[in-house]
C-alpha positions as CSV (number, residue, x, y, z in Angstrom):
1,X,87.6,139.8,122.0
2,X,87.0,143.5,120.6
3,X,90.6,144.2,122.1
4,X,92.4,142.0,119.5
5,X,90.2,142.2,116.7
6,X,91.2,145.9,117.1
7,X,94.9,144.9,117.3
8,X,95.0,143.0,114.5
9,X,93.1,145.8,112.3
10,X,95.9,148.1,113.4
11,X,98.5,145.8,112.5
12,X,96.6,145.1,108.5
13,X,97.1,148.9,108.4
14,X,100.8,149.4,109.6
15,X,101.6,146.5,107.2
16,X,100.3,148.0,104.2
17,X,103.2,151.1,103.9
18,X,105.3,148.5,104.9
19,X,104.4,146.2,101.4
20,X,104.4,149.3,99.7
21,X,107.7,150.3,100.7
22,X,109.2,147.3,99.1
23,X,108.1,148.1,96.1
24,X,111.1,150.0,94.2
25,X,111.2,152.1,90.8
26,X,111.8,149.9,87.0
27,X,115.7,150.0,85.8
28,X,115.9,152.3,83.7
29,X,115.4,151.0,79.9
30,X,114.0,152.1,76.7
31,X,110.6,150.9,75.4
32,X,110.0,152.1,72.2
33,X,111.1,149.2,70.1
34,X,109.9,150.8,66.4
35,X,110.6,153.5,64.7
36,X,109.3,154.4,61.0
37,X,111.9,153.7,57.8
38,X,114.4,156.2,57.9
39,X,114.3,156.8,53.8
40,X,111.0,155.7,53.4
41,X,111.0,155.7,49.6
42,X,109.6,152.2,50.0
43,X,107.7,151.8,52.7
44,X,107.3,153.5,56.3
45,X,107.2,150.2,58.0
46,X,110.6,148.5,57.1
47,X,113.4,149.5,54.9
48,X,114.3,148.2,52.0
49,X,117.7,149.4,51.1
50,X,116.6,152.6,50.2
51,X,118.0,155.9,50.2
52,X,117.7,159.4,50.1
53,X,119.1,161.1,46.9
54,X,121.8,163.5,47.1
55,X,122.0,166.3,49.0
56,X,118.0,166.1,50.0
57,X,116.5,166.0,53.0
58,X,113.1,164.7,54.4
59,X,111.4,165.7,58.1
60,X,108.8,163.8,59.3
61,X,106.3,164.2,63.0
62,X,104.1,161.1,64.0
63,X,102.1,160.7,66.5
64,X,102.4,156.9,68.2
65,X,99.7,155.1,70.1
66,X,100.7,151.7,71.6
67,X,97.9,149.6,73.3
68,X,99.6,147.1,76.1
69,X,103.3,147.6,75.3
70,X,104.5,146.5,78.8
71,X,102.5,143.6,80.6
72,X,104.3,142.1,83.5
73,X,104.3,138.4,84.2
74,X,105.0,136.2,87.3
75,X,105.2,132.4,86.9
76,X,103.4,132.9,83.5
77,X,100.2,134.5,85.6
78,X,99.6,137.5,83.9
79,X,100.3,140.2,86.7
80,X,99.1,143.4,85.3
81,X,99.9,146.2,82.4
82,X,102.2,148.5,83.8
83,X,101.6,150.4,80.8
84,X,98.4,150.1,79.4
85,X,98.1,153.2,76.8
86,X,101.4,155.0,75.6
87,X,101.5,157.9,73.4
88,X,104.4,159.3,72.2
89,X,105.5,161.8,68.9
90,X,108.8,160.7,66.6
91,X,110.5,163.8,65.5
92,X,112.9,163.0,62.8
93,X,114.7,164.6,60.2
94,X,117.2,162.4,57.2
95,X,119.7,163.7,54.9
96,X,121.8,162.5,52.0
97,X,125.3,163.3,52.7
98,X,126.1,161.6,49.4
99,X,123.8,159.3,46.6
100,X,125.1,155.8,49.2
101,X,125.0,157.7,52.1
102,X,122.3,158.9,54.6
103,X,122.6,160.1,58.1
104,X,119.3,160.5,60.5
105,X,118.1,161.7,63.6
106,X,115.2,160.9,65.9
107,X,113.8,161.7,68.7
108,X,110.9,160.0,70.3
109,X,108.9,161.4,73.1
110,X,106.3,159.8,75.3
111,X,103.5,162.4,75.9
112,X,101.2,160.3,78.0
113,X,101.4,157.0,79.8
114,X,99.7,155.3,82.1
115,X,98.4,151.1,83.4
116,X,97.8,149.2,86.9
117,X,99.2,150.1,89.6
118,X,101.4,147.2,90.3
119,X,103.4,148.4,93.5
120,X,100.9,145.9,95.5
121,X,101.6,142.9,93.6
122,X,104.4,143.2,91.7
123,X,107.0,144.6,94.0
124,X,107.6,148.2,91.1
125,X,106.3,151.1,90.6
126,X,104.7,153.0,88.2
127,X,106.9,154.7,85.5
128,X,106.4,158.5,85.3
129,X,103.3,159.3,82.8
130,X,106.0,161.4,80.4
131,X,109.4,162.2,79.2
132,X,111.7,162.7,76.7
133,X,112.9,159.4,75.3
134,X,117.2,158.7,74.4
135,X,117.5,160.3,70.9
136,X,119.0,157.5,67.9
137,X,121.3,158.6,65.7
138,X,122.1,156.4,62.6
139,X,124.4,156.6,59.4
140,X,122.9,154.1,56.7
141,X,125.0,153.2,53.2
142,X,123.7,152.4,50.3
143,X,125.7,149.2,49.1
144,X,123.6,148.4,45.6
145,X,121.3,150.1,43.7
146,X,118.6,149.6,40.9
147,X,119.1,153.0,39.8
148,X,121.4,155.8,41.2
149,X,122.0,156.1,44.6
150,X,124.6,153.0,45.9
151,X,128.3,152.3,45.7
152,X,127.3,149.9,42.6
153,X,124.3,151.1,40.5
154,X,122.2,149.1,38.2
155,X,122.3,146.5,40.2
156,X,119.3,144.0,40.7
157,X,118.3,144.7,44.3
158,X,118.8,147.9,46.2
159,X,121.1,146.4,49.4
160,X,122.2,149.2,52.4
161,X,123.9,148.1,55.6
162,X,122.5,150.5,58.6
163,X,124.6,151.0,61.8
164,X,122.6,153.4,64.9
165,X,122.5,154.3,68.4
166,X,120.8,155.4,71.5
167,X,122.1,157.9,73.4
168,X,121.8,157.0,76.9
169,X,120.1,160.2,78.4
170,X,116.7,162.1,78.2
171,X,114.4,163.6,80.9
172,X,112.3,162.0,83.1
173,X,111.7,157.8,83.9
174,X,108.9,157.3,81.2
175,X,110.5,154.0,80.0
176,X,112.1,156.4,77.5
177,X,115.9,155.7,78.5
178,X,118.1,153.5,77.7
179,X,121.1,152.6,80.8
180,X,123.6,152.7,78.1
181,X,125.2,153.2,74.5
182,X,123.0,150.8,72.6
183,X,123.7,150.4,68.7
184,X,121.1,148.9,66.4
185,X,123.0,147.2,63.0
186,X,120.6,146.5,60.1
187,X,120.7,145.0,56.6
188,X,118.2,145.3,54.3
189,X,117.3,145.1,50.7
190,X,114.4,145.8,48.6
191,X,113.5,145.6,44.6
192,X,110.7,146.6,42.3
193,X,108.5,144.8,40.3
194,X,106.8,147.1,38.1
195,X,104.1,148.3,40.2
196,X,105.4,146.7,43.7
197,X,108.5,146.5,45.9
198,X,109.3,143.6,47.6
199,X,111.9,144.0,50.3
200,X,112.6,143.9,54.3
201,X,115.2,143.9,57.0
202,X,117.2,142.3,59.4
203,X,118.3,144.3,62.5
204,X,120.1,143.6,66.1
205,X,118.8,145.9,68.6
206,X,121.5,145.2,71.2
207,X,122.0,146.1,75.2
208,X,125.0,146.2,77.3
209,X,122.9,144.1,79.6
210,X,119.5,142.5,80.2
211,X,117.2,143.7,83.0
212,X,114.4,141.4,84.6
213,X,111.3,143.4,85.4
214,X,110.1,140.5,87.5
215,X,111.4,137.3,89.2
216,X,109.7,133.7,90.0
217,X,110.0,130.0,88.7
218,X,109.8,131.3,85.3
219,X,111.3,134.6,84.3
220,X,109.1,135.8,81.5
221,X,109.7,139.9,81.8
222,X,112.8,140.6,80.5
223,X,114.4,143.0,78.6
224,X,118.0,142.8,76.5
225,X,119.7,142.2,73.0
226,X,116.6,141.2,70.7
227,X,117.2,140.3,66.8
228,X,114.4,141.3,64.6
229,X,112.8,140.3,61.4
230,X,110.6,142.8,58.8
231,X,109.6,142.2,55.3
232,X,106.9,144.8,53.3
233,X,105.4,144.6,50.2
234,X,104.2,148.3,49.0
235,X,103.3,149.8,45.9
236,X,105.4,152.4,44.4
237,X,104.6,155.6,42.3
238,X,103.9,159.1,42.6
239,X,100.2,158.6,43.9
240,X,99.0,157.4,46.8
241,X,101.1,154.5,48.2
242,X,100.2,150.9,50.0
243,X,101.9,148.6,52.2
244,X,101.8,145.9,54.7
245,X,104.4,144.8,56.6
246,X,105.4,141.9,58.8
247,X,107.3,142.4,62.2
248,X,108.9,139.9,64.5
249,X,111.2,140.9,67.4
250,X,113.0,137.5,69.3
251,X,115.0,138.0,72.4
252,X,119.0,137.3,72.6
253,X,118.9,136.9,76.1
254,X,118.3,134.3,78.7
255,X,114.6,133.5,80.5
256,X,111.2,132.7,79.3
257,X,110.0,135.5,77.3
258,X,108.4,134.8,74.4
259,X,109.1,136.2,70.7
260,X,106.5,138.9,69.1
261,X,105.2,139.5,66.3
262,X,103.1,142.5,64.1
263,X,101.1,142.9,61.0
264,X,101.0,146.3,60.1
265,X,99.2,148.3,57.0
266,X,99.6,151.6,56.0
267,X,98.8,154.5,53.2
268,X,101.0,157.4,51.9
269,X,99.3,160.0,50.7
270,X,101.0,163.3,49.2
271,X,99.7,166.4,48.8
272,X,102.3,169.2,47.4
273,X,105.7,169.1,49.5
274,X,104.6,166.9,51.7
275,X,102.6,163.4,52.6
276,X,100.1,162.2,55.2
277,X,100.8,158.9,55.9
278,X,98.9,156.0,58.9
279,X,100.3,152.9,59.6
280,X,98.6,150.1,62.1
281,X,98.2,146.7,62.9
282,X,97.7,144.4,65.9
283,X,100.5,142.8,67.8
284,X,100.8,139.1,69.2
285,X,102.9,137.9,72.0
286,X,103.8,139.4,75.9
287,X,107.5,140.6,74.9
288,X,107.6,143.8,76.3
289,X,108.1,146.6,73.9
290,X,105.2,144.5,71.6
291,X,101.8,146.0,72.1
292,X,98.4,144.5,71.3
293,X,97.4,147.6,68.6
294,X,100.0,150.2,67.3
295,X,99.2,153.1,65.4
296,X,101.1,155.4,64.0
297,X,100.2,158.9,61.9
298,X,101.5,162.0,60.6
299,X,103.0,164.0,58.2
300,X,106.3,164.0,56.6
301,X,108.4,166.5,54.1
302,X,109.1,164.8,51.1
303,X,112.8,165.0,49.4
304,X,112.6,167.3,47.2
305,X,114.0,165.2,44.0
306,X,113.0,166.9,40.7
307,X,115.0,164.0,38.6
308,X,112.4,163.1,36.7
309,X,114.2,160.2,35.1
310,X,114.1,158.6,38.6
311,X,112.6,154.9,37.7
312,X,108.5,154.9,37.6
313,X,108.3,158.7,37.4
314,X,106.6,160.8,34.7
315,X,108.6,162.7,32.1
316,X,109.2,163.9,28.7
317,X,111.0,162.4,25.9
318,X,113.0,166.3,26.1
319,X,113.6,166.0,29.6
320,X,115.5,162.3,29.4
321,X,117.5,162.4,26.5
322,X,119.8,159.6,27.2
323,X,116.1,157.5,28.3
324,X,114.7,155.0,25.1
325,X,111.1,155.3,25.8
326,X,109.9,153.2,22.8
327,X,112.3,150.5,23.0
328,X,113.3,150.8,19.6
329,X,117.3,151.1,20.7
330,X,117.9,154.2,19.7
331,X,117.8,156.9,22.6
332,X,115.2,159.8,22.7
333,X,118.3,162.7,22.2
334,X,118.4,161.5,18.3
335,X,115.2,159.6,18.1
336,X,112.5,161.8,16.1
337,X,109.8,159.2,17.0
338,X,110.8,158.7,20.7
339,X,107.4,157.3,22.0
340,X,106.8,155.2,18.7
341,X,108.9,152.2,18.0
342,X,110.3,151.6,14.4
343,X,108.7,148.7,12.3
344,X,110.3,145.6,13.6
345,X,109.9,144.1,10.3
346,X,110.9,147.0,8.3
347,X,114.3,148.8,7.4
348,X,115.5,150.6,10.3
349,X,117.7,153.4,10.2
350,X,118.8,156.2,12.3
351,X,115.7,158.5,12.7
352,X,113.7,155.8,15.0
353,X,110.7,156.3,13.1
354,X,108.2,153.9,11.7
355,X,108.5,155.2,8.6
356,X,107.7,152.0,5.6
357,X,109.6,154.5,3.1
358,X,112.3,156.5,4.0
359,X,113.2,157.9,1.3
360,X,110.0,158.5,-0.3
361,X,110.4,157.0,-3.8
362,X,107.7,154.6,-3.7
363,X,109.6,151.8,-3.4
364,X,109.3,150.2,0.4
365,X,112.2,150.4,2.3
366,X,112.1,146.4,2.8
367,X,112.6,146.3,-1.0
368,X,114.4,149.4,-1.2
369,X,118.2,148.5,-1.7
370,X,118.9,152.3,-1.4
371,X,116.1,153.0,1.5
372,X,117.9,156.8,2.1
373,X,118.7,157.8,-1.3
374,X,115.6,157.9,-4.0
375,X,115.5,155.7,-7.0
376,X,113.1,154.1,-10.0
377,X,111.5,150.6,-8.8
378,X,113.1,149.0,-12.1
379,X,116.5,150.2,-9.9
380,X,115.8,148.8,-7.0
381,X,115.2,152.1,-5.4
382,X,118.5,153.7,-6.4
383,X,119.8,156.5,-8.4
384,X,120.1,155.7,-11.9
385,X,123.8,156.5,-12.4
386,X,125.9,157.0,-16.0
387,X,128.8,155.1,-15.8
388,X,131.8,155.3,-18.4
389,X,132.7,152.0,-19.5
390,X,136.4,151.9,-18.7
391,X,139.1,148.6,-19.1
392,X,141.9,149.8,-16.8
393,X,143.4,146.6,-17.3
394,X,142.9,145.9,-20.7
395,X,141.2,142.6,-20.4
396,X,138.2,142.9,-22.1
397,X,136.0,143.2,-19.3
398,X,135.1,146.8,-18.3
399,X,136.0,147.9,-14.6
400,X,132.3,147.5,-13.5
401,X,132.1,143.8,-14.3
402,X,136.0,143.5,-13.6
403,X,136.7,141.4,-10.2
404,X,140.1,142.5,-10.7
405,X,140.2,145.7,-12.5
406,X,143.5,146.8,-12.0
407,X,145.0,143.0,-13.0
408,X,144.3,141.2,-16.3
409,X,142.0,138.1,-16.3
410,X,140.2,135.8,-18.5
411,X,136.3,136.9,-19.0
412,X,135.4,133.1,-17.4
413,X,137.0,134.1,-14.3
414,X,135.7,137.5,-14.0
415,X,138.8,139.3,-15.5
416,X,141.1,138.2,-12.6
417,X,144.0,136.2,-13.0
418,X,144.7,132.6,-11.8
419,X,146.7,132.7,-8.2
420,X,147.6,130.5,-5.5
421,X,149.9,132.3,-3.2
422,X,149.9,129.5,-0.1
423,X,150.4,126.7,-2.7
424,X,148.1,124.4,-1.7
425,X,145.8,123.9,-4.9
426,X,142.7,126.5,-4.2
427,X,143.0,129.5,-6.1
428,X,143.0,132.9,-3.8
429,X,139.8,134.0,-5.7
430,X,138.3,130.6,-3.7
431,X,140.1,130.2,-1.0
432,X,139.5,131.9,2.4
433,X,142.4,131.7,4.1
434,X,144.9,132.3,0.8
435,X,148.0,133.2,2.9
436,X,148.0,129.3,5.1
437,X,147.7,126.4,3.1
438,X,144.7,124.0,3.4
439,X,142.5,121.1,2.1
440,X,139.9,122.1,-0.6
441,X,137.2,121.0,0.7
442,X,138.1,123.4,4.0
443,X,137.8,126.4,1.6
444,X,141.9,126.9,1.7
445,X,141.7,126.8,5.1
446,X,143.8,124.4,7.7
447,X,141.9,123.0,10.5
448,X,143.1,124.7,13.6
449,X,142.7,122.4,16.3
450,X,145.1,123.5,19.5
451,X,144.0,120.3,21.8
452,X,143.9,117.5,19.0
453,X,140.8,116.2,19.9
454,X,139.2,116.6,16.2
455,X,136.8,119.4,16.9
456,X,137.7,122.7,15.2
457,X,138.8,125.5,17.6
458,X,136.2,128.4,16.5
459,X,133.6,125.2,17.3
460,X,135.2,123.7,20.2
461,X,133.7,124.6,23.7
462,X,137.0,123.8,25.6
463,X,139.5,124.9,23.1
464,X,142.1,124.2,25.4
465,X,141.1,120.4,26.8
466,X,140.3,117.7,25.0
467,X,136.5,116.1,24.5
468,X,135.0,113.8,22.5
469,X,133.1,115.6,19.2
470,X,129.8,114.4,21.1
471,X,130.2,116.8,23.9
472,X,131.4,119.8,21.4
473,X,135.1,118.7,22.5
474,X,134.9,119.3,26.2
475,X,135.2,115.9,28.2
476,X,132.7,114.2,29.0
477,X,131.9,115.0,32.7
478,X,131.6,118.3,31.6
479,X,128.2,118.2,30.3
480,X,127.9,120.9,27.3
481,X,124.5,122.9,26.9
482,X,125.8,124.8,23.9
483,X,126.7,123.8,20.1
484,X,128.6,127.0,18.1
485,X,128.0,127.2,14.9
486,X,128.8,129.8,12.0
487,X,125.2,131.9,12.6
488,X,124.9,131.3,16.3
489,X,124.8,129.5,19.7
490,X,122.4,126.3,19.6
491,X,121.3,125.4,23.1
492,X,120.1,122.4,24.2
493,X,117.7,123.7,26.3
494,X,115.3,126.6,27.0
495,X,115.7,129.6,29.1
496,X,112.8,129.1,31.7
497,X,111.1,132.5,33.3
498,X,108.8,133.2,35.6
499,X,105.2,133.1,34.3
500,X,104.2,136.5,32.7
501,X,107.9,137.7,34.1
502,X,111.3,138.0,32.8
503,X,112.4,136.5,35.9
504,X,114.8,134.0,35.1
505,X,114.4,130.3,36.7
506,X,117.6,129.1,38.8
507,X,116.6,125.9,37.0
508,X,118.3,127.9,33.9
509,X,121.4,128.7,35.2
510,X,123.5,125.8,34.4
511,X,122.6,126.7,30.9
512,X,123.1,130.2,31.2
513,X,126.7,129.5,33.0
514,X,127.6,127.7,29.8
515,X,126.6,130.1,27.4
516,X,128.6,132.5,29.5
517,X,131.8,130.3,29.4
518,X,131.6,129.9,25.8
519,X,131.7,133.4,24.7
520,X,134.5,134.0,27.4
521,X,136.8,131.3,25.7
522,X,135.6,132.3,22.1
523,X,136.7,136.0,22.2
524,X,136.7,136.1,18.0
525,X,132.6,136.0,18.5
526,X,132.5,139.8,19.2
527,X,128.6,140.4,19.1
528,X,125.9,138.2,20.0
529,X,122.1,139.6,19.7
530,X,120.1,137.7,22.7
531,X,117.3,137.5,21.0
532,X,113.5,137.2,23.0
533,X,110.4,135.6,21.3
534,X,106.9,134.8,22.6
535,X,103.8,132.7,21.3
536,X,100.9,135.2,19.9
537,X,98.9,135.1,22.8
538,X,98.0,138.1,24.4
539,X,98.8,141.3,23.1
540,X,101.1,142.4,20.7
541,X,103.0,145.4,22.5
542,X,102.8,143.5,25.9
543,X,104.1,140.4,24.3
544,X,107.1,142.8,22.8
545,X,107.7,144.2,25.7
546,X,108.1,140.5,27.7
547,X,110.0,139.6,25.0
548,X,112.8,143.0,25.3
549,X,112.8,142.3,29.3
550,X,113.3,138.8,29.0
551,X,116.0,139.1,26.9
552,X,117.4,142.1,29.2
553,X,117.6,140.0,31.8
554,X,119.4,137.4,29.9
555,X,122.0,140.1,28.7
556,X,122.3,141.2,32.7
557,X,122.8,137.3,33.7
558,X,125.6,137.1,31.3
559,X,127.7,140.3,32.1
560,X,127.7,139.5,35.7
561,X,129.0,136.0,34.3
562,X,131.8,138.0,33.4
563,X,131.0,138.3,29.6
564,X,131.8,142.3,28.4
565,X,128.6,144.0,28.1
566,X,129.5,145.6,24.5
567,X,129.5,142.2,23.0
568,X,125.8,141.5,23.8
569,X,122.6,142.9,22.5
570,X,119.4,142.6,23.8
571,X,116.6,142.9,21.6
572,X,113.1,141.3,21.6
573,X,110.9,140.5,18.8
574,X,107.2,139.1,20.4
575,X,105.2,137.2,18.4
576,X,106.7,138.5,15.2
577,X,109.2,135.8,14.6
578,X,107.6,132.5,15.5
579,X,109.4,129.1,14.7
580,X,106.7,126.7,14.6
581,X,103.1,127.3,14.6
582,X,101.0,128.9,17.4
583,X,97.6,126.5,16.4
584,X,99.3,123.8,18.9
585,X,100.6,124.2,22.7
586,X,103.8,122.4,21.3
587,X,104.3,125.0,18.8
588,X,103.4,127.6,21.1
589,X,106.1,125.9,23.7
590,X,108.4,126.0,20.7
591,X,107.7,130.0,20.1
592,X,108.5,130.8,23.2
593,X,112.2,131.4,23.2
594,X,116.0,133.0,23.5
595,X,118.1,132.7,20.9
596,X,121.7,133.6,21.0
597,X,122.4,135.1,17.1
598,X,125.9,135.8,16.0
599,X,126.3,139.3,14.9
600,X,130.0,139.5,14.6
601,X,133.0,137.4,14.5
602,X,136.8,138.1,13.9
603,X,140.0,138.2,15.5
604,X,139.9,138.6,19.3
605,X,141.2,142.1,19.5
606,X,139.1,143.3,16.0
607,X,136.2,146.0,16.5
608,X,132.8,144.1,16.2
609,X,131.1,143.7,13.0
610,X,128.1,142.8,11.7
C-alpha cells in the first residue's frame, strides 16, 4: 500500500512541470489604452478640438498608476489579474507646425508591473514586470475655431480631426507592444461658455487583428479594434483649472467582452512656465486595458503664448487695440473711454466717451443740434452765424429761405417754380419718383410689382412668385414669419434663447431662416440694426450685456444664412428701451425682444446709408 501511494506522489510531482510547460507567453499587444489630450488647452482628459498656437510647443512627464487593468476570464469565472498594479510614465512633447496644425509624440513606459500567477490555471504566463512601450505618433488639424487657430476662425465650435499611430516595436514583453502599425482616428470638438468648456471626442483605436487571451464557452478576454467615446466639461482661465470627464471604450471585435467605462476628475494648477496637473477616477467593466482606479500626475511645460488678446485672458485696452472692451462699438485704438461705454441714450460720437456734453456749451448733447461745435441755448447749441441776405434769383425770397435759390418761384411755394417733368400731375417738389410717372396718392411713384400679384416689390417677400397679400405675396404654403415695412422687419414671432443665454432655440430657426431670405431677395435694404432688449430685471450692465450677445448671436445666425455681414449691426440696448410695461409678466414677455430696424435702404448696388 505504501508502494503506490509513493508512486502516485511521484507522478503529482512529474505532472506539475508538465502543466506548467503548457502554459505559453501573452501575444504580444499593447495595454495602455489612454493617453492625456495632446493640446490640453481644454482639458487633460479628452480633447476638445483644441490646438496649440503657432509655432509653440508644450512637454509634459506623468506618472500613471492603473489598478486591475488586465483581469482574465474563463466561461465568465473570474480567473485571476494578470496584472494587478501597473505603473508606467508618458513622456510627451506637442508642437504647432502651423495655427490648424499640431504634430505630437509620446512615449509611454511601464516601470513596474506585476498580478497572479496564472500559468497554473490559465494556460499564460506572466508578462515581464517592465519595458518600454510602442511610441504614438499623431498629426492633429484644427478644422474650426472660436478664435484663431483652425482652417475657419470665428467659428462657433472649435472642431479638429486627429489621425495617430503606434509603432510596432519597444523593449521588453511588458504588454507595452503593439504586433502591428495600429492608427487611432479621432474627431472632436469643444466650445466655451463663459467660464466652462463643454466638448469631447470620438476615436477608433484600431488593430490589424484581434487576440484572445483566453478560450472557453464564452470568450470574454479579448483584445482588437475598440471605438471610444469622451466628453469633459472643465473650466477655463488662467488660474487653476477643473474638469471631469466621461470615458467609454466598446470593442469592434467578435466574443463576449464587455464595454468599459471611466469617470475621471482632475486639477491644473500653474505655477510660472509650467503646471502640475492630477487626474483620477474609478473604472467599471472587465475589458482589458480598463482598470478599477487610474491615476495619473505630473507636470507639464506650458506653450508659451504671450497673445494676450487670446479669448478669457487679461489685457490692456493698449495692448488690444482692434479689442472693444466696453461694448460701445467703437474699438479701443480710437476709443478715449475704452473700458467705459458711451450713454446709450445720449449723443454718441466718435471719442466713445460718456460725455452728456461734448462740446461743452451747456447745452446737452441730446438737445444739442450742433453737439461738437459750441453754441447759445436760444441756438440750439450752434454758432450764431451772420448771414448776408442774398436773392440770387431775384424772386423775392432770399437764398436762406429759397428752396430753389438759383430758379425763380412764387413765395407760397418756397421760391421754386411749378414743374412736372414725368407728366403725370404731381409736381417734382412732391413727387418722389419725378422722372416715372405715377398716381398721386403713390407720391409720383408707379407701383412696381414684377410678379402681378398686388403686393409692392420693396414689400413683397417673394418678389419673384406670386402670393396672396395675406401671406406678404409669397404663396400660401410658404408660410411667411416676416412683414417689411418702410422702418423695419415685423416678425410674427419671437426669437427664443436659452434662459440667462444668448443661445438661440432651434425652435427659432424657421423664423430666423425667413428673416435671412428676406434680406437676401431685398438687396435695396443695405443695413439692418438687430437690435436686443431685455425686461428690467436683474442688473443693468448684465441685462446690456445679454442683450449685445443675444443680438450677436442673431447677427452670426444670419451671416451663416448667407446674409453679407456689412449689412447687419448688432447692438443691444437692456432694459433701456422697453415696449410695454415691466409691472406685468406679459409686459415683461413683451420687453424681452429682437428687433430687426432698417438703417439703410437704396439701390442694390448703393453704399449703405443711414
Amino acid at each position: 500500500m505504501n508502494r503506490i501511494i509513493r508512486v502516485l506522489f511521484a507522478g503529482v510531482l512529474l505532472a506539475v512541470p508538465a502543466l506548467a510547460q503548457d502554459a505559453a507567453p501573452l501575444p504580444p499587444f499593447s495595454l495602455t489604452r489612454f493617453s492625456p489630450n495632446d493640446a490640453p488647452l481644454g482639458g487633460l482628459g479628452a480633447a476638445t478640438g483644441d490646438m496649440l498656437p503657432h509655432k509653440k510647443f508644450r512637454a509634459w512627464g506623468a506618472f500613471h498608476y492603473e489598478n486591475n487593468p488586465l483581469v482574465l476570464f474563463r466561461d465568465n469565472q473570474r480567473q485571476g489579474a494578470l496584472v494587478g498594479n501597473r505603473l508606467g510614465l508618458h513622456l510627451g512633447v506637442g508642437y504647432g507646425i502651423t495655427s490648424w496644425l499640431t504634430a505630437t509624440l509620446e512615449v509611454p513606459i511601464v516601470l513596474y508591473q506585476g498580478g497572479d500567477d496564472l500559468s497554473q490555471i490559465a494556460r499564460v504566463i506572466s508578462p515581464d514586470s517592465a519595458g518600454l512601450a510602442s511610441p504614438r505618433l499623431s498629426l492633429r488639424l484644427g478644422i474650426l475655431s472660436q478664435r484663431k487657430g483652425g482652417l475657419l476662425a470665428d467659428a462657433p465650435v472649435d472642431l479638429a480631426f486627429q489621425l495617430g499611430t503606434a509603432f510596432p516595436f519597444g523593449v521588453g514583453n511588458a504588454l507595452a507592444v503593439e504586433s502591428g502599425w495600429n492608427v487611432f482616428p479621432q474627431l472632436s470638438a469643444g466650445r466655451d461658455f463663459g467660464p466652462v468648456r463643454l466638448g469631447g471626442e470620438v476615436v477608433g483605436l484600431i488593430r490589424p487583428s484581434s487576440v484572445n487571451l483566453t478560450s472557453g464557452a464564452l470568450m470574454r478576454d479579448q483584445v482588437g479594434s475598440q471605438l471610444g467615446l469622451r466628453a469633459l466639461v472643465s473650466s477655463t482661465g488662467d488660474g487653476a483649472r477643473f474638469e471631469g470627464s466621461f470615458h467609454t471604450l466598446v470593442p469592434l471585435g467578435g466574443g463576449e467582452t464587455p464595454a468599459g467605462f471611466e469617470l475621471l476628475g482632475g486639477v491644473r494648477v500653474p505655477v510660472g512656465p509650467v503646471e502640475l496637473f492630477l487626474l483620477a477616477g474609478p473604472g467599471f467593466g472587465s475589458l482589458p486595458g480598463t482598470p478599477t482606479v487610474r491615476v495619473l500626475g505630473g507636470v507639464g511645460i506650458r506653450p508659451d503664448d504671450n497673445d494676450p488678446c487670446s479669448q478669457g485672458r487679461k489685457h490692456t485696452p493698449q495692448q488690444c487695440p482692434d479689442l472693444d472692451d466696453d461694448n460701445d462699438l467703437i474699438l479701443n485704438a480710437v476709443d478715449r473711454c475704452p473700458l467705459e461705454p458711451e450713454d446709450k441714450d445720449g449723443f454718441q460720437d466718435a471719442d466713445g466717451c460718456p460725455d452728456p456734453d461734448n462740446d461743452g456749451d451747456g447745452v446737452p448733447d441730446v438737445s444739442d443740434k450742433c453737439p461738437l461745435k459750441k453754441g447759445p441755448l436760444a441756438n440750439n447749441g450752434c454758432p450764431v452765424v451772420k448771414v448776408v441776405e442774398v436773392d440770387t434769383d431775384g424772386d423775392g425770397l432770399t437764398d436762406a429761405k429759397d428752396e430753389c435759390p438759383t430758379e425763380p418761384g412764387p413765395i407760397e411755394r418756397n421760391g421754386c417754380p411749378l414743374k412736372d417733368r414725368d407728366g403725370d400731375g404731381v409736381l417734382d417738389v412732391d413727387d418722389e419718383c419725378p422722372d416715372e410717372p405715377g398716381p398721386k396718392e403713390r407720391k409720383g411713384c408707379p407701383l412696381k410689382d414684377k410678379d402681378g400679384d398686388t403686393v409692392e416689390d420693396k414689400f413683397d417677400n417673394c418678389p419673384e412668385v406670386k402670393g396672396p397679400p395675406s401671406n406678404q405675396g409669397c404663396p400660401e404654403k410658404q408660410r411667411q414669419l416676416v412683414i417689411i415695412t418702410s422702418e423695419k422687419l415685423i416678425i410674427k414671432e419671437k426669437v427664443f434663447f436659452a434662459t440667462a443665454k444668448a443661445t438661440i432655440l432651434p425652435r427659432s430657426f424657421p423664423l430666423l431662416n425667413n428673416v435671412a431670405t428676406v434680406l437676401r431677395d431685398h438687396p435695396e435694404i443695405q443695413l439692418i440694426r438687430v437690435e436686443g432688449h431685455t425686461d428690467s430685471q436683474g442688473g443693468h450692465d448684465y441685462n446690456v450685456s445679454l442683450s449685445q450677445r443675444r443680438a450677436n448671436s442673431v447677427k452670426d445666425y444670419l451671416i451663416h444664412q448667407g446674409v453679407d455681414g456689412i449689412r447687419l449691426q448688432a447692438k443691444g440696448f437692456g432694459p433701456d428701451r422697453p415696449a410695454d410695461t415691466n409691472k406685468t409678466d406679459a409686459g415683461r414677455s413683451n420687453n424681452r425682444r429682437v428687433e430687426f430696424v432698417i438703417r439703410g435702404v437704396g439701390a442694390a448696388n448703393d453704399e449703405p446709408t443711414e
